[in-house]
C-alpha positions as CSV (number, residue, x, y, z in Angstrom):
1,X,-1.4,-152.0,39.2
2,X,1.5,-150.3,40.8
3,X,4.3,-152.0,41.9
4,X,4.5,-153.1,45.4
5,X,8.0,-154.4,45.3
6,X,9.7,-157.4,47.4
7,X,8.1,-158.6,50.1
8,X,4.7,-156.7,49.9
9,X,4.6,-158.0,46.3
10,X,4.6,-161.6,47.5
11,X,2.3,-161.0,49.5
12,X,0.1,-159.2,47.1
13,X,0.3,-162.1,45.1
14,X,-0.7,-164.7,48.3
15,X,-3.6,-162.2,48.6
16,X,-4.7,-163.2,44.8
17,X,-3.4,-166.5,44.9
18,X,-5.7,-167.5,48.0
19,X,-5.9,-165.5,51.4
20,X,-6.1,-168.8,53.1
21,X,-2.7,-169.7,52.5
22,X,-1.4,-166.1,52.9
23,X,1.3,-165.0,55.5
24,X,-1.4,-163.0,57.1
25,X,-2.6,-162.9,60.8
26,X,-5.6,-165.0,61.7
27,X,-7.5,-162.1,61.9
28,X,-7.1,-160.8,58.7
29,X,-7.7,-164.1,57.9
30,X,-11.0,-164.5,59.3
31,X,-12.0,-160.9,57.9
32,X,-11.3,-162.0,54.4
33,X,-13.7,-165.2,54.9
34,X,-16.5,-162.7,56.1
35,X,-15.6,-160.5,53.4
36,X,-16.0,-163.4,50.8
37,X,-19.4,-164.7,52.4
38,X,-20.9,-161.4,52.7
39,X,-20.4,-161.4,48.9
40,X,-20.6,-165.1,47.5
41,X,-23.9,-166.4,50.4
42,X,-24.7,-163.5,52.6
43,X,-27.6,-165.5,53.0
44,X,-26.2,-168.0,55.1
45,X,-25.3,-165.9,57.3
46,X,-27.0,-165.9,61.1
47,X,-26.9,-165.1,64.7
48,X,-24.3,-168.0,64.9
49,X,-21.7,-166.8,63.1
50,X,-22.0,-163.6,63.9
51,X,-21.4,-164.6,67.3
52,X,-18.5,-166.8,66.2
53,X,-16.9,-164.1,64.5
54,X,-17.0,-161.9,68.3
55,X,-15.6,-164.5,69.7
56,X,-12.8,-165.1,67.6
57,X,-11.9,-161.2,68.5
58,X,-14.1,-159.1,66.0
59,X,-15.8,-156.2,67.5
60,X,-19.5,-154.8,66.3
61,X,-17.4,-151.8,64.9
62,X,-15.2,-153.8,62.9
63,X,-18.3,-156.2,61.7
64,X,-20.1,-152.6,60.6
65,X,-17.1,-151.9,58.5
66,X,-16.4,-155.4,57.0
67,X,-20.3,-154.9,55.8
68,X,-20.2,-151.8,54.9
69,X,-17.1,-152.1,52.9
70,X,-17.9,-155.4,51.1
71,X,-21.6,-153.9,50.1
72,X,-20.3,-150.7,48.9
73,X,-17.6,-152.9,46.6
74,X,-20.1,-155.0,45.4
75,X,-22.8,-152.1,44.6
76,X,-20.0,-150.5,42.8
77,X,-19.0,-153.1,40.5
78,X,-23.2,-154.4,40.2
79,X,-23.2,-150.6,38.8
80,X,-20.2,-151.1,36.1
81,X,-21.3,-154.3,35.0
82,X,-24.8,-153.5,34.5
83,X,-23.5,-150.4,32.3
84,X,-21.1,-152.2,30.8
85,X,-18.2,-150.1,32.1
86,X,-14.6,-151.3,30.5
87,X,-12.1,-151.4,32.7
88,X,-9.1,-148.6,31.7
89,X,-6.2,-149.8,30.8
90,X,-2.5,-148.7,31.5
């Protein structure tokens, strides 16, 4: 990976650390937990939180992209994994 440098890198290292804790706005906050349900229990997921998610400031746009996003991510890494892809190295 690239370097970031200063303050970005600390961040980027938040970001892998746990978004949670991150200095990042509640939003992005709350779009990384969607992100992370939609791929570890998408199942769970219902009317109910949808609607919580709207009313915490999310719009159907951004919801569309979150999804679309996280599913492309996960069908792209599905693909490597299931053909044994190895990652390149630097």
């Amino acid at each position: 990976m690239h370097s970031l440098g200063g303050a970005r890198e600390e961040l980027k290292d938040q970001l892998v650390s746990d978004y949670r804790t991150a200095e990042i706005s509640d939003e992005d906050k709350l779009i990384l937990a969607y992100a992370e349900k939609l791929t570890k229990e998408a199942y769970t997921i219902d009317i109910a939180y949808i609607d919580f998610l709207k009313s915490h400031g999310l719009s159907e746009h951004a919801l569309h992209d979150i999804v679309q996003v996280s599913a492309y991510f996960s069908y792209v890494n599905l693909l490597a994994d299931g053909l044994g892809v190895e990652l390149e190295t630097e």
